[in-house]
Every structure is written in C-alpha cells, then in structure tokens.
C-alpha positions in Angstrom: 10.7 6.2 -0.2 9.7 3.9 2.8 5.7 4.4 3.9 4.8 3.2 7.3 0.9 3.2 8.7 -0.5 1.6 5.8 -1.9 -1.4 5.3 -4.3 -2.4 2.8 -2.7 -0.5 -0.1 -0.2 -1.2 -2.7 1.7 2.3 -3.8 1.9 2.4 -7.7 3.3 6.2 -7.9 3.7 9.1 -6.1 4.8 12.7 -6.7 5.2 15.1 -4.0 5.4 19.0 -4.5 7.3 21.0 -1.7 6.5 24.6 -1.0 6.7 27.8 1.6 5.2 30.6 3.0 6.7 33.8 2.9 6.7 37.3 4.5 6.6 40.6 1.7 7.8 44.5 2.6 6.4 46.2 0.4 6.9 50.2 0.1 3.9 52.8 -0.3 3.6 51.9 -3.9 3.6 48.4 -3.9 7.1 47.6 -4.7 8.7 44.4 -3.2 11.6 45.0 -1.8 12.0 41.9 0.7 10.9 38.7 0.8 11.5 36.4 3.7 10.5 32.6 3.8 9.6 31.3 7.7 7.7 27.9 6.9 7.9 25.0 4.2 5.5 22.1 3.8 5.0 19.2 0.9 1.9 17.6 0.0 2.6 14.0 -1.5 0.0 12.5 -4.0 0.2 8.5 -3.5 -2.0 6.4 -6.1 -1.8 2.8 -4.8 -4.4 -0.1 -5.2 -6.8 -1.1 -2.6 -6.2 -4.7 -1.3 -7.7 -4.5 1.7 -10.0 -1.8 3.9 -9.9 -3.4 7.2 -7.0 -1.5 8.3 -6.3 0.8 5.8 -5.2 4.5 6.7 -7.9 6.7 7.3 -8.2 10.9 6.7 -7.0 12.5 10.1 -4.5 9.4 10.8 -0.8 10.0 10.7 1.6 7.7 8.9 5.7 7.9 8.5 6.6 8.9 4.8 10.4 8.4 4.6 10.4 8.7 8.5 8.7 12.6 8.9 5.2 12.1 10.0 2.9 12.8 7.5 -1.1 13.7 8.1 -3.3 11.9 5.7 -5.3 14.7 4.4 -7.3 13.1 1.8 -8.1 9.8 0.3 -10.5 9.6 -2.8 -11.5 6.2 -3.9 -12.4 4.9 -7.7 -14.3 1.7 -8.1 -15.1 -0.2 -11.5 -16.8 -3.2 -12.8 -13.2 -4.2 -14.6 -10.7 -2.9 -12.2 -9.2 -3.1 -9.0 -10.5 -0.7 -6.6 -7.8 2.6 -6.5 -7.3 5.2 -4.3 -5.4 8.3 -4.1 -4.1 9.4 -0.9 -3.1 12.8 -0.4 -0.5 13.2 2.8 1.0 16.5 4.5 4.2 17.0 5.8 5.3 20.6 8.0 8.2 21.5 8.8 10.7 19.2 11.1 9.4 20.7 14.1 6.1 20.7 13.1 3.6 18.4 15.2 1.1 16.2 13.6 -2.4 15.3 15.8 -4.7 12.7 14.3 -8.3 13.5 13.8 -8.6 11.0 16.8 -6.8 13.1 19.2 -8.6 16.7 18.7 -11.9 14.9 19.1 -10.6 13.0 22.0 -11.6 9.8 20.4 
C-alpha cells in the first residue's frame, strides 16, 4: 500500500477495517425484513515512528492512501526515555465519490 502526504514518519504496520451503513424495514413488530446498504467507509490504523515533526501530517490534513484520499482523523503520539518517539495515525476513507476537505479549508485557513 503506497502513502502519500507524509513526511516525517516511518509506517511499521497498518490494519484497516472497512464498513457500511445500512437502511432497515422493519414491520409492526420489529421483524427485519429488508436490509439495504447505501454507503461504505474504512478507517485505517497506521503505527509508524516519528523521524521528523516539521512536516509531518497533521489531524484535518488529507493524504493519498493507495491513491483514494484519506482524512487524517487522528494521530496519538507515545514518547519514552528509551524509545523512538511513535505515533498512531488514524485515516478515513468514504466512498469513491466522497469528497475530503481539510481542517484548513472549513476554517478558511
């Protein structure tokens, strides 16, 4: 899997985890009877180590992951006296269509 928009991290792992919303008929006692999927999204966990945070990605930035967009939703950062600093970044990814504005752009930064 190719990343683009990062600097300042080197990917160890990832895992991603791919799901969808869905539309339920019910009848008047509760009973499913159809069930209708209209829009799928994955969330990919990356844990990489920090070289550098001049440049690195920040929440609210976009970044290509396997070239679809991806929204960096989250990045939590562990630091130790005996290790190099970590981080995991959490991205998003909509559908194909979907359209993905950086923090940036909604506050007109």
């Amino acid at each position: 899997m190719s990343f683009h928009g990062f600097t300042g991290f080197i990917a160890n792992s990832f895992s991603s985890n791919e799901t969808t919303e869905t539309a339920e008929a019910r009848d008047e006692k509760g009973k499913l009877l159809d069930l209708a999927p209209y829009s799928k999204s994955k969330e990919i966990t990356m844990e990489a180590l920090i070289t550098t945070e001049a440049n690195a990605a920040e929440v609210g930035s976009k970044v290509s992951v396997g070239g679809v967009d991806a929204l960096v939703a989250a990045i939590n950062k562990q630091e130790s006296n005996t290790d190099f600093q970590r981080a995991t970044l959490t991205l998003r990814q909509g559908d194909d269509t979907t359209v993905i504005h950086t923090l940036d752009e909604i506050q007109g930064n």
